[in-house]
N, C-alpha and C positions, 0 to 999 in steps of 0.2 A: 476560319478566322482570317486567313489572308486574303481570301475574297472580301471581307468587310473593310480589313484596314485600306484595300486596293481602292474599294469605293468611297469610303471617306476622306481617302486621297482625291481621288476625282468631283465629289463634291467642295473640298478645302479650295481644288484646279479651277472649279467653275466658278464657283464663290469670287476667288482671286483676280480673275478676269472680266467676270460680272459685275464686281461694285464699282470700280474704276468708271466702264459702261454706262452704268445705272446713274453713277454721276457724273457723268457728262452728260447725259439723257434730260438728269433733272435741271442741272445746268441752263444747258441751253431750253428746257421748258420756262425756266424761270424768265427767259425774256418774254416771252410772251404772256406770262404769267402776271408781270411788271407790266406790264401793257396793260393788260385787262385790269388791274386790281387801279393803275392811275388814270386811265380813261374813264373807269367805273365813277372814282371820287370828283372827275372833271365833268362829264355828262351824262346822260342816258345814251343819247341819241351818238355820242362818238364811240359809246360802247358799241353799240349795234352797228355799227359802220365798220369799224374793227372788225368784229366776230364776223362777219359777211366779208370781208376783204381777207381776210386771213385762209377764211374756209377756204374763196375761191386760187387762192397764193399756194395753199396747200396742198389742190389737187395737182397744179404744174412742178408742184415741189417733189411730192413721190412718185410721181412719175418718172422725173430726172434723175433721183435718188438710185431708183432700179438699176441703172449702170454701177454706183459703188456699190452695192451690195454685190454684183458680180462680182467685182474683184478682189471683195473678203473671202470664198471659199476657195478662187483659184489661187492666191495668194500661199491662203493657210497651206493649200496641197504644196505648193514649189516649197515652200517654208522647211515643212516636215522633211523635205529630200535632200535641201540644201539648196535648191537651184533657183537664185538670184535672180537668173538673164529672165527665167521666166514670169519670177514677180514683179520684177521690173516692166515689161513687156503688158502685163495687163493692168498692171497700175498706170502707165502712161497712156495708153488708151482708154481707160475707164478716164482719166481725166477731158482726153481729147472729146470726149461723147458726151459728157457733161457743159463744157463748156460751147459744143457744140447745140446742147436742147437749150441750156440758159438762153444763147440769142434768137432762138425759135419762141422761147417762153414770153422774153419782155416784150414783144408788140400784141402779146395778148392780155396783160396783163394790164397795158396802157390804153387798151379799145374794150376795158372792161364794162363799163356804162351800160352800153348798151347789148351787149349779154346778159349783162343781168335786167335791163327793161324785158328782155326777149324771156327772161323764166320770171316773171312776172312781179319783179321785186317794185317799191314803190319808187318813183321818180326822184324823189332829194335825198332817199337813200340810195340809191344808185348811184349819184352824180356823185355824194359825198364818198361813197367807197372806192368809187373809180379815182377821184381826186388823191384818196393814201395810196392805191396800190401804184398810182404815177411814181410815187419815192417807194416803199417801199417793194414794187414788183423786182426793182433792181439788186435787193438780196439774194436773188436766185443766184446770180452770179460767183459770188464769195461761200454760200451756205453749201454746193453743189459740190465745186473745187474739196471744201472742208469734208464732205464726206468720204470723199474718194482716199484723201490722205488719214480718216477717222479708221474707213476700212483696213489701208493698210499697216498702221498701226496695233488696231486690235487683233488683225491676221498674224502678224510679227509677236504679239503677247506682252505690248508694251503699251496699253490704252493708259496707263497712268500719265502719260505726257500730256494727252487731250484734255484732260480732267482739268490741270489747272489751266491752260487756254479759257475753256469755255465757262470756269469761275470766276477766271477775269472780265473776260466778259459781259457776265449777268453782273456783276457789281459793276461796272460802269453803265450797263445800260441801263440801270436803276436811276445811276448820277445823271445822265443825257436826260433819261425820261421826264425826272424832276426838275428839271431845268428847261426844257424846251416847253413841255406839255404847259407848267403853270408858269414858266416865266419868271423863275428862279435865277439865281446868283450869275444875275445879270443879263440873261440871255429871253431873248423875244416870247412872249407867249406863243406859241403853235399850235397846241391843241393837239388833234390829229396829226396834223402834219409833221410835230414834232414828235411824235411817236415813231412814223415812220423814219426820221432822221436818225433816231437814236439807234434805232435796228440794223440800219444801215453800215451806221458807223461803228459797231460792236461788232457784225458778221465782219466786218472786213481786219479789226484789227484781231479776231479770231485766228482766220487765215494766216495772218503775217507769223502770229506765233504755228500754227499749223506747220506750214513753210519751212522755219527753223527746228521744227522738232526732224522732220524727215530730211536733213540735210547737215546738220552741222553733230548730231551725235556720231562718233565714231564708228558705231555698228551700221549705222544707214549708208555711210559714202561711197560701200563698193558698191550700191544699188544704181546711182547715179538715176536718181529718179527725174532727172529734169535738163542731165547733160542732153544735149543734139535733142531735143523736147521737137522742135519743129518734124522732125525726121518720120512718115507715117511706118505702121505696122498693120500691112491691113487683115494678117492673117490674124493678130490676138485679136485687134478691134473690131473685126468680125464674132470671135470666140464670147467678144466680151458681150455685144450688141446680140446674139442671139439669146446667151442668158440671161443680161442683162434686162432686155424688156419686157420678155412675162414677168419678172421680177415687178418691174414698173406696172405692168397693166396689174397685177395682182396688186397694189399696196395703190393703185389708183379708183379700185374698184372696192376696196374699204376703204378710206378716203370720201370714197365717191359717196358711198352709203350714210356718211357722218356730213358729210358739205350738203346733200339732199335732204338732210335732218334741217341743216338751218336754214333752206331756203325756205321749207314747210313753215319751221318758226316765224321767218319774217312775214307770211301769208298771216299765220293768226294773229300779230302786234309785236310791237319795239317791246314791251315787257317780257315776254315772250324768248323771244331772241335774245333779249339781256341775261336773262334767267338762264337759256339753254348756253350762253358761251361759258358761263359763272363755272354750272354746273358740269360741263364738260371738260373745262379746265383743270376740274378736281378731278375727272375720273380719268383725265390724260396723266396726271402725277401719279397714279398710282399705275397705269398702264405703260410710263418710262422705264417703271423696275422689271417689267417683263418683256420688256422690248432689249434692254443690256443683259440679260438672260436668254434670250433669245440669239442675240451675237454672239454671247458667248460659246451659247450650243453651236454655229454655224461653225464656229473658229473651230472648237473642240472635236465635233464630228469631220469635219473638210480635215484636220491632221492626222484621227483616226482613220479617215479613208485613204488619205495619203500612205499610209503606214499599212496599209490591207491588214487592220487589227478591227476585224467586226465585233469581238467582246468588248472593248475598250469603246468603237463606236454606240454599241446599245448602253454601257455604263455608262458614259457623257450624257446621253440623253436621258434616262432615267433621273442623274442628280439633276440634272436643269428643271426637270418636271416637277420634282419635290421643291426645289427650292421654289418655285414660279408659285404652285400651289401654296406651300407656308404664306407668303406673303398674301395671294390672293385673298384667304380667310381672313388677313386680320385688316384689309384695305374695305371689307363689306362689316366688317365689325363696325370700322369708323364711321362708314358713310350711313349706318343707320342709326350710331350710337349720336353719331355728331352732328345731325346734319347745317342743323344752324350754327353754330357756330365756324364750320367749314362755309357758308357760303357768305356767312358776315364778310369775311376779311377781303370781301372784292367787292363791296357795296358802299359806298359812304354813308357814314351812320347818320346824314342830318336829310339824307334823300327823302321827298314824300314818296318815292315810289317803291321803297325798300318795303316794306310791308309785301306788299304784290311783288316782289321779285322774290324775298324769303319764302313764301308761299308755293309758289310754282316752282322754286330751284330745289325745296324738299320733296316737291312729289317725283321731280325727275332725278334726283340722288335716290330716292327707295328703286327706284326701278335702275338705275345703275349700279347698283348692289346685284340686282338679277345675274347683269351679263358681266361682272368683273372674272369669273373662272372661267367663263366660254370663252372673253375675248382674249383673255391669259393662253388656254390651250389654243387657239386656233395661232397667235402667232408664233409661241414655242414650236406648234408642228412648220410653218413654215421656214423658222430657222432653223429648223433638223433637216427639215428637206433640201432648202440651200445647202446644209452642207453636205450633201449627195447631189448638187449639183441639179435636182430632179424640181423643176423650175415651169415646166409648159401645162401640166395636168395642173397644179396647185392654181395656178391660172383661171383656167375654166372651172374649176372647184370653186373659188372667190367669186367670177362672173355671176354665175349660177346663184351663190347662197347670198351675196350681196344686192345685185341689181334684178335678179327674177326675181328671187323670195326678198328679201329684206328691204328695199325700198318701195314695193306692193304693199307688200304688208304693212308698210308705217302711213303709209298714205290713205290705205282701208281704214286702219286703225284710228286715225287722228280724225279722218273726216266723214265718209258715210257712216261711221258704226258713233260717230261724235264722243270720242277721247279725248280729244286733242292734241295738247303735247303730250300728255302719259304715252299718247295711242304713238304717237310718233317715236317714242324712244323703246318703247315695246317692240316695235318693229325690229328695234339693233335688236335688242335679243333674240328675236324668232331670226336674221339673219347669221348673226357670230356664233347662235348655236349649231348651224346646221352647215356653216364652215369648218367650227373646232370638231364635228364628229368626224366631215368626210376627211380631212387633212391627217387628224391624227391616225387615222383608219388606214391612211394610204402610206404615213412613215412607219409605221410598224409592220406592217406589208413589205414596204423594199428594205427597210432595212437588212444588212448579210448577216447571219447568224453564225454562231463562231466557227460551225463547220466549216462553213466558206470562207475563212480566213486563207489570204494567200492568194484567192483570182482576184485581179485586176479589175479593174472600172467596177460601175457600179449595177448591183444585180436587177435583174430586169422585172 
C-alpha cells in the first residue's frame, strides 16, 4: 500500500508539472493554429505557402531548440542538489548558443526560394513562401531565447509562470491575425504577410513576459541569470553544445521526416498540401500533450538522477507512460470518431475547394490515428533518456528510423506503389514505429534499478 500511495504521488507530481507544459504547448500551438485556420478562410494558395514556410522554419527551429532542452536536465540535476552557480552556468550558455544558431538560421531562411526550387517545389509557390519566411524567419530569434528560459523554469518546477505568457500570447495573436490578414480594425490588408507580422510580434512580447518571470520573482534573483551575461563560460557551453546537439539532430530528423511529408504533398497539388497542413495541425494538438509529458519526464527523471534514487527514477517514468498512453486512446477515438468536423474548423465553409480538402484531410486523419501511440512512445522515451542525460545513441536511433526507413518508405508509398498522400503519411507510421520500439527498448535498458541506488552518474 505504500508503494501505490508513493506512485499516485508521483503520478499527482507528473500530472502537476505536465499540464502547465501541456498548456503552454497548446498555447503556443495555437498560433500557428490561428495562422492556419485564418489563412485557410483568406486563400488556398496562402495556406499552402504557409504550411511549406512553416515546415521549412521548423526544421531550423528544433534544431536550435536542441540546446534548451540541454539545459532542462542539467538544470533539474543542480536543482535537486541545491547548486545555483551551476544552473546558472548552463542556462546562460544554453542561451548564448541559441542566440548564437538564430543568426546562423535567418540568412537561410531569407535565401529560401531557391531551396525550395532546388527540392523541386513550384516557382510562385516558392517565391510566395520565401516572401513570409523574410518576416517571419525572424521569430527564431525571440522563440529560441523563450525556450531556454521555458527549460529553466520547467527544470525549477515552476512552468506555471510560462503558461500565462504564452496565453497571452495566442490571444493577441488571434487579435494581430484578424487585423492584418483581412484588414481589420483599421489596420492594412496583408494577407500572408500579415501573418507573419503577427507571429512576430506575439513571439517577442512572449519573451518580455519570459524575461520578467526569471528575474523579478524572488526565488530566481540569486540565480542572476543575466548579471555579467557578456562574460563567456566555455567549460558549461561546451557541456551544453555536446548534449545539446544530438538533442537537435535527433528532433531535426523527426522534423525532417514530417517537413519531407509536405514537400511530397506539394509535388502531388495545392489541395493536397492544404489538406496535409489542416490535418497535421490536429495531429500536432494532440501530440503537444505528450511532448509537456515528455518534459515533464525529463524534469522528474534528471531530479531522480540527481538524487541517485533509481526506484523514484523508474516510478517517474512509468506514471509519464500511463498518463501519455490514457490520453493517446482517446486522441485516436477523436480523430476517427470526428473527423470532419475536426478538419471543418480550418476550411472556410463557402470554399469550392472544401469538398476535396474534407476528403483527403479524412483519409489522412484515419491514418493518423495509426501513429498517435508510436509517436506518443517514441517522444516519451526520448524525454526519459534526456533525463539520463543519454542523448548521442537516441540520435542515430531517430537518423536511422526517420530518414533510412521512414522517408523511403513514404516516398515508395505515395509514388511507385501509387498511394499518394495515404502512401505518404503511412510512411510516418512505419518510421515513429520503429523509433518508439528502439528508444523505449534502450530507456529501460540504461535505466538503474533500485539495487544500484547510490552509484553516481549514469549506468552504462
Amino acid at each position: 500500500m505504500v508503494q501505490d500511495r508513493t506512485f499516485r504521488a508521483e503520478l499527482r507530481a507528473t500530472l502537476g508539472l505536465g499540464l502547465p507544459l501541456i498548456g503552454s504547448n497548446l498555447a503556443t500551438m495555437a498560433l500557428g493554429i490561428t495562422d492556419t485556420v485564418m489563412l485557410g478562410w483568406y486563400s488556398v494558395p496562402a495556406l499552402a505557402a504557409s504550411t511549406l514556410g512553416f515546415s521549412f522554419y521548423f526544421l531550423l527551429f528544433i534544431l536550435g531548440k536542441g540546446f534548451a532542452m540541454a539545459v532542462m536536465p542539467m538544470v533539474a540535476e543542480a536543482a535537486s542538489s541545491g547548486d545555483q552557480t551551476e544552473a546558472r552556468r548552463a542556462t546562460r550558455m544554453g542561451l548564448w548558443l541559441s542566440l548564437a544558431f538564430a543568426a546562423v538560421s535567418i540568412p537561410v531562411t531569407w535565401h529560401s526560394g531557391a531551396i525550395l526550387l532546388a527540392l523541386g517545389q513550384k516557382p510562385a509557390l516558392a517565391m510566395e513562401t520565401q516572401a513570409y519566411l523574410r518576416v517571419f524567419g525572424f521569430v527564431v530569434v525571440p522563440a529560441l531565447i523563450v525556450q531556454v528560459l521555458i527549460a529553466f523554469l520547467a527544470a525549477m518546477e515552476r512552468a506555471r509562470m510560462i503558461l500565462w505568457a504564452t496565453m497571452t500570447g495566442a490571444v493577441l495573436n488571434g487579435i494581430l491575425d484578424y487585423g492584418l490578414i483581412f484588414g481589420n480594425f483599421g489596420l492594412p490588408e496583408m494577407g500572408l504577410q500579415g501573418a507573419a507580422i503577427a507571429s512576430l510580434s506575439t513571439q517577442t512580447l512572449i519573451l518580455v513576459f519570459a524575461v520578467a518571470f526569471v528575474t523579478v520573482p524572488k526565488e530566481f534573483r540569486a540565480y542572476q541569470l543575466f548579471v555579467r551575461f557578456w562574460r563567456p563560460d566555455w567549460q558549461a557551453l561546451g557541456q551544453v553544445f555536446r548534449l545539446g546537439l544530438p538533442i537537435g539532430i535527433t528532433s531535426l530528423a523527426e522534423g525532417g521526416l514530417f517537413s519531407a511529408t509536405a514537400i511530397m504533398m506539394g509535388w502531388i497539388g495545392t489541395v493536397a498540401l492544404a489538406a496535409h497542413g489542416i490535418a497535421l495541425q490536429i495531429a500536432s494538438i494532440a501530440f503537444m500533450v505528450h511532448v509537456g509529458l515528455s518534459t515533464a519526464a525529463t524534469v522528474r527523471t534528471g531530479r531522480a538522477q540527481g538524487r541517485r534514487d533509481a526506484a523514484g527514477l523508474r516510478q517517474s517514468a512509468q506514471a509519464a507512460l500511463i498518463l501519455s498512453a490514457g490520453f493517446g486512446l482517446i486522441s485516436v477515438a477523436a480523430m476517427l470518431a470526428l473527423p470532419h468536423q475536426l478538419l471543418g474548423l480550418f476550411i472556410d465553409p463557402h470554399s469550392e475547394l472544401k469538398p476535396e480538402i474534407l476528403a483527403f484531410g479524412t483519409r489522412l486523419l484515419m491514418v493518423a490515428a495509426l501513429f498517435q501511440l508510436t509517436d506518443a512512445a517514441q517522444v516519451m522515451a526520448l524525454g526519459l533518456l534526456r533525463g539520463l542525460r543519454d542523448t548521442r545513441v537516441p540520435m542515430i536511433q531517430a537518423a536511422i528510423s526517420y530518414w533510412l526507413v521512414g522517408i523511403p518508405a513514404s516516398y515508395v508509398l505515395a509514388f511507385p506503389l501509387g498511394l499518394g498522400g495515404v502512401g505518404v503519411w503511412l510512411g510516418l507510421v512505419v518510421g515513429l514505429s520503429l523509433a518508439a520500439a528502439m528508444m523505449m527498448t534502450r530507456f529501460w535498458r540504461r535505466a538503474p534499478r533500485p539495487a544500484a541506488e547510490g552509484v553516481p552518474g549514469v549506468p552504462a
